[in-house]
N, C-alpha and C positions, 0 to 999 in steps of 0.2 A: 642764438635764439634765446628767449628768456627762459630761466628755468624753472617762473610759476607757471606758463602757460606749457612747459612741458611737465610738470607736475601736477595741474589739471588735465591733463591728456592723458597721462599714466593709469590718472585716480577712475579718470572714464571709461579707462581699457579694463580695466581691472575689476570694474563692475559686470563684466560680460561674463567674469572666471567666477563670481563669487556670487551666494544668496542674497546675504545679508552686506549690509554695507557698514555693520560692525567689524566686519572680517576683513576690510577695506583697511585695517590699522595697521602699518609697517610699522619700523624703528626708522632713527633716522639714517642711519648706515644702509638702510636697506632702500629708501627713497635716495639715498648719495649714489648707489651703486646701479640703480636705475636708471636715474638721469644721465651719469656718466655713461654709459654704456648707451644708452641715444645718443648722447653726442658724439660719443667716440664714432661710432656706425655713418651719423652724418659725414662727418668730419670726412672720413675715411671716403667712403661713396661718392663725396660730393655731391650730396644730396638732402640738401635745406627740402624741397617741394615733397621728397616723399615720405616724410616726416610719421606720416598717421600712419605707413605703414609698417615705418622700423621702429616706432613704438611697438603696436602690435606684433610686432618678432619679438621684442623685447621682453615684453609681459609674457606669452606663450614661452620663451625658455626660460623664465624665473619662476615660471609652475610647472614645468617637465622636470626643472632640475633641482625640486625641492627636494 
């Protein structure tokens, strides 16, 4: 899967967690470790179709486990 359109998918999960879309700023180790960690989940799952959901896991335990 491309990793801007899982990087726009992130950026739009992530707006659900935050006010301001200033707050929307990672680094880039922390946008690295995102993506990774969806594909890894895909990969894993074998699960390319459920994609918007393990995003969504994804973003929800990177602000539980801040």
């Amino acid at each position: 899967m491309n990793r801007l359109l899982i990087r726009k998918m992130i950026q739009q999960s992530l707006k659900d967690y935050l006010w301001e879309e200033e707050n929307c700023i990672l680094s880039e180790k922390e946008w690295r470790n995102l993506e990774e960690e969806v594909l890894r989940q895909m990969h894993e799952e074998d699960q390319n179709e459920a994609v918007y959901s393990i995003i969504q896991d994804v973003v929800y335990a990177y602000f539980t486990n801040k």
